[in-house]
C-alpha positions in Angstrom: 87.1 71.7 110.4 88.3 70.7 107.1 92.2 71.4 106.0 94.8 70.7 103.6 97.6 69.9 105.5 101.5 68.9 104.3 101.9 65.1 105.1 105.7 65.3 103.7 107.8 67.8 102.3 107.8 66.9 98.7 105.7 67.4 95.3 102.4 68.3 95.0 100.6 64.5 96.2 102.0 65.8 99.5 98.7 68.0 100.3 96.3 65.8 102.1 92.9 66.9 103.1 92.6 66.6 106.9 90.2 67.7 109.9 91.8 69.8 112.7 90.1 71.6 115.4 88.5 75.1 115.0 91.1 77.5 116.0 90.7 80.0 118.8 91.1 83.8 118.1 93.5 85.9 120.8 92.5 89.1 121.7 93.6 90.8 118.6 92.6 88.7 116.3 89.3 87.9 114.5 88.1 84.2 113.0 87.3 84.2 109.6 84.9 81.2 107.6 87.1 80.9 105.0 85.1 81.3 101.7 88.4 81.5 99.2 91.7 81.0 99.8 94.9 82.3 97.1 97.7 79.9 96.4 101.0 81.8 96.0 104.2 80.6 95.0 105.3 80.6 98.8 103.0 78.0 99.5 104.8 76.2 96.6 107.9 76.8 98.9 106.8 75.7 102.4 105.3 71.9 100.9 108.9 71.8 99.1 110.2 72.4 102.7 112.3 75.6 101.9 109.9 78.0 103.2 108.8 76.9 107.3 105.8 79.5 108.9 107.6 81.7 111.3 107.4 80.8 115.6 103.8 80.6 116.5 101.9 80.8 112.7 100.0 77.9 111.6 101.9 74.8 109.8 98.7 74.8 107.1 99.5 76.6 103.8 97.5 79.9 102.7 98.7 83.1 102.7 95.2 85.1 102.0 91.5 84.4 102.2 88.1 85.9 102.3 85.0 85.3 104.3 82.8 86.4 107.1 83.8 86.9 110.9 82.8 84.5 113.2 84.2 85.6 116.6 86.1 87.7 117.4 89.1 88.6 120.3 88.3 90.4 123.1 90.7 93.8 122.2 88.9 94.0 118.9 86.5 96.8 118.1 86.7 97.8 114.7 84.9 94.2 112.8 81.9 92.7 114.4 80.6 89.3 113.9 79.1 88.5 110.0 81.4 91.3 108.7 83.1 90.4 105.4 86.8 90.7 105.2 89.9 89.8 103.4 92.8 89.2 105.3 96.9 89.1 104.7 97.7 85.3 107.5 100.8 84.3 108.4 99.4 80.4 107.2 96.6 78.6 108.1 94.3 80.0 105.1 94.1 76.4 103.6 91.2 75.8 105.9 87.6 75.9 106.8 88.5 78.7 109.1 91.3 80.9 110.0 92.8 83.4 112.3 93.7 86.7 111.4 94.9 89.7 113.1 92.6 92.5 112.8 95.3 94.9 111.6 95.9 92.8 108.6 91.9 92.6 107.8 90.5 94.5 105.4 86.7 94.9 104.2 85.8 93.6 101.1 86.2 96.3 98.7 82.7 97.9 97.3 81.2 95.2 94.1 84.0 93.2 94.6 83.4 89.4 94.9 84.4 87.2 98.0 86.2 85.4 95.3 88.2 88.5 93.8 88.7 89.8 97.3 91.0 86.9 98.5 92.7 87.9 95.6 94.1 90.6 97.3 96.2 90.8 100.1 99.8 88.7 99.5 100.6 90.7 96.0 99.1 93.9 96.9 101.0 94.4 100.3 104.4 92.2 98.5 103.4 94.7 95.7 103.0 98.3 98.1 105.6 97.5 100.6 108.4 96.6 97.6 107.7 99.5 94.8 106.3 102.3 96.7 107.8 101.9 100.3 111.4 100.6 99.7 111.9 101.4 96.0 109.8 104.9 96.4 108.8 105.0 92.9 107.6 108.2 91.5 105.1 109.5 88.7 107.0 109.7 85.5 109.7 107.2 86.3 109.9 103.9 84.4 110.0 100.3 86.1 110.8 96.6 85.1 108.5 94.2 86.2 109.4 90.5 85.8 107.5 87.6 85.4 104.1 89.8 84.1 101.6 87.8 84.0 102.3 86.7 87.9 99.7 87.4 90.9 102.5 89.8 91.7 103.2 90.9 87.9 99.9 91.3 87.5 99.4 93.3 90.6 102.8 95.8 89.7 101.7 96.2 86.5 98.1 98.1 87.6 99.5 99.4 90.6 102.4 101.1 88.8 100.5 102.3 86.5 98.0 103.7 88.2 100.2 105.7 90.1 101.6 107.7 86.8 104.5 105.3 85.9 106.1 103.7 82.6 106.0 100.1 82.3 108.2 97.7 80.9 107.1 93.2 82.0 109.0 89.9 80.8 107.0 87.3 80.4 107.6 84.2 78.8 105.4 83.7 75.2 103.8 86.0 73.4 100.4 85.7 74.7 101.6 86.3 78.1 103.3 89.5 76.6 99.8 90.7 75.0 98.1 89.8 78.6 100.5 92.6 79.9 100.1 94.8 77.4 96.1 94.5 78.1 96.6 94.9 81.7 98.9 98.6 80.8 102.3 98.0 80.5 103.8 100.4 77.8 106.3 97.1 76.4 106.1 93.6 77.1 109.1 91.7 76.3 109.0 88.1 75.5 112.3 86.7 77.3 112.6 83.8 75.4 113.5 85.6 72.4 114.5 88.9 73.3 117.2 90.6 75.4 115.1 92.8 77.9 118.5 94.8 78.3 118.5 95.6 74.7 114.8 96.1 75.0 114.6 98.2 77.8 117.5 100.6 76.8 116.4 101.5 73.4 112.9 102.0 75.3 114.2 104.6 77.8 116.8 105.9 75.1 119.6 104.0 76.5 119.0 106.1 80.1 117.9 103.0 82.0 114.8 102.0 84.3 114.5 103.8 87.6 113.2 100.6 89.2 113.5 96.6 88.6 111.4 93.9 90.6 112.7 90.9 90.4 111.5 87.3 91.5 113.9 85.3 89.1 117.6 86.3 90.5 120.3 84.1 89.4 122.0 85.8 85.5 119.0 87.9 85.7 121.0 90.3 88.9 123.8 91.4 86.2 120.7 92.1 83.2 119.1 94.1 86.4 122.0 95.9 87.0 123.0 96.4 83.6 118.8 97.6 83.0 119.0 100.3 85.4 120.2 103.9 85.3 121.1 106.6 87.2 120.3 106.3 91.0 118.3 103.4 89.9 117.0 100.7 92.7 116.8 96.9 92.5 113.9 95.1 94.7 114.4 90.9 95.1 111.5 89.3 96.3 112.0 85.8 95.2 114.9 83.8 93.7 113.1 81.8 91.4 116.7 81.0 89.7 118.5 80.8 92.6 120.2 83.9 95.0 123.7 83.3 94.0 125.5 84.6 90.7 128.4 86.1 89.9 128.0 89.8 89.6 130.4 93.0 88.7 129.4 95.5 91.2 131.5 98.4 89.6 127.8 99.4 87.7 126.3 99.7 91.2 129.6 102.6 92.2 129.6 104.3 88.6 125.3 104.8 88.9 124.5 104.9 92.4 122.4 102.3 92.6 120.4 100.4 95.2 119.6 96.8 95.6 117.3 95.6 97.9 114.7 93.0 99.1 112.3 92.3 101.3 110.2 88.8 102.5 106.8 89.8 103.4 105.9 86.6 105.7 108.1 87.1 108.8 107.6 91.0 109.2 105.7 92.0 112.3 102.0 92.3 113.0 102.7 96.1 113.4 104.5 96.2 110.0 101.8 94.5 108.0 98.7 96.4 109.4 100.9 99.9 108.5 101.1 98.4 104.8 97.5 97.4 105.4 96.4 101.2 106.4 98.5 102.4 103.4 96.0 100.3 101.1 93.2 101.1 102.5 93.6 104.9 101.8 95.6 104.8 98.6 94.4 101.7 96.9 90.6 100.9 98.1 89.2 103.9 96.1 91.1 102.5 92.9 89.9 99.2 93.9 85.9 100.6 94.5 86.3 102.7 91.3 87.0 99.4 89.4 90.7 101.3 88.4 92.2 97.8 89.7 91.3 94.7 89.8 92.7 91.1 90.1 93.7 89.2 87.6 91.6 85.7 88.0 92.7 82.4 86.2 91.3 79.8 88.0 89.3 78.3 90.9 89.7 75.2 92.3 87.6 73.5 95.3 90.2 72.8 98.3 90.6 69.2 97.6 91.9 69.7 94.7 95.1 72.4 96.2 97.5 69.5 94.6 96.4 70.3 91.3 96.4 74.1 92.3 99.8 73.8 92.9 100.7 71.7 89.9 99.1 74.4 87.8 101.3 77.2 89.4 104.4 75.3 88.7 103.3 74.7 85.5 103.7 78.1 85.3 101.0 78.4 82.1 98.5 80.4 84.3 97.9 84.2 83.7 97.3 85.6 87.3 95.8 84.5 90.6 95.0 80.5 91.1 92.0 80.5 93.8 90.7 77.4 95.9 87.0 77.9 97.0 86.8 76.8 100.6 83.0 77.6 101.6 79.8 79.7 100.8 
């Protein structure tokens, strides 16, 4: 089959296409025909060589794809052969096929596209697992959502919202501040020229947010701190300016707060199909009822995943980047 493999750990001429034998499902598992495949910034990470696949995942990049089954293991009953399915992979999605377990399969939701489907899985279960499960955040309550205009920012923002709360995004122009504001968040804040601190205080009347996700790190962990208010909770899921800074914790004492984080890529098979159940009876009706929906920027074919990931570092896209593997 046809791959993108990493030659070298390096910059984006360091994805090759390549051939490597069709991979055998185990029992649990299904084989997909990879139709599309997302590129997430951890992909970004692991061809940098900052981000290896856990023990026993595949070395190709590709976090998510689409397609149709095409065997599957011998445990599996609930997919049969030509079904079509999304699926959250531990790597190996940069491919012509792929392996997934069945827990972390999903079916295509109703008038969705192949194309929107593997869309899906790596923000919506970073996106579930982060806000709802570890930060429990409520109807009413208000959350920061950095970097807006993200696959995950642009995930938060309709998930949130859905689910009754206030939301504030950063994002970094004003366009990318009116493509948040389109997707439902109540203020967009442009962080080049304004202090989301400020911002965000004068929008809750200087209470505070109840929630912050974060995937810059670095000066932003005192601004979170500083953001949130009483019995507020802080969720890292990247580092995007590094994990170190210098931080006064008194804030944390005087409101009670919580910080917290979470990676996504080397949680358990058991942990990742209970994330995937969660979905699939609280988000798959929003998804059906067109409520949600992914925020597309651009498809690529596979052989061109260097220029996919040039375009995410770029960091000038407005949601999900695609490659289009098969039919």
């Amino acid at each position: 089959m046809s791959v993108v493999e990493i030659k070298e750990f390096g910059d984006a001429d360091q994805l090759v296409p390549s051939s490597r034998p069709v991979p055998e499902p185990s029992d649990n598992e299904v084989l997909i025909k990879v139709s599309y495949a997302g590129v997430n910034r951890p992909d970004v990470i692991q061809r940098r060589g900052l981000y290896p696949p856990p023990p026993g995942e595949s070395d190709i990049p590709g976090l998510e794809v689409s397609g149709t089954i095409a065997k599957i293991g011998a445990s599996v009953s609930t997919y049969n052969i030509g079904d079509k399915v999304t699926a959250l992979v531990g790597g190996g999605g940069y491919a012509e096929y792929c392996t997934a377990p069945v827990g972390q399969c999903l079916p295509v939701p109703p008038g969705f596209s192949l194309e929107q489907a593997a869309a899906i899985p790596e923000t919506y279960f970073t996106v579930w697992s982060n806000i709802f499960d570890r930060c429990e955040l409520k109807s009413g309550e208000t959350i920061l959502i950095h970097g807006g205009t993200s696959g995950i920012g642009t995930t938060a923002i309709q998930l949130a919202k859905a689910f009754g709360a206030k939301v504030i995004a950063t994002a970094g122009s004003d366009e990318k501040c009116n493509a948040c504001m389109e997707l439902g968040a109540d203020l967009a804040i442009n962080y080049r020229t304004e202090d989301f601190v400020e911002k965000s205080k004068a929008f809750t009347s200087k209470k505070g947010v109840d929630v912050v996700l974060d995937m810059v790190g670095g000066d932003y962990i005192q601004k979170d701190i500083s953001t949130l208010g009483m019995d507020g909770r802080l969720c890292f899921i990247a580092f995007l300016n590094g994990p170190e800074a210098s931080v006064n914790f008194m804030p944390v004492m005087l409101k009670r707060l919580k910080i917290t984080g979470s990676t996504l890529r080397a949680r358990s098979k058991e942990f990742k199909a209970d994330v995937a159940q969660k979905l699939q009876n609280n988000v798959w009706p929003l998804l059906a009822g067109k409520k949600l929906q992914p925020v597309l920027f651009k498809t690529l074919p596979l052989s061109d995943a260097a220029e996919a990931h040039r375009l995410m570092e770029s960091s000038k896209h407005i949601g999900k980047i695609m490659l289009k593997v098969g039919d």
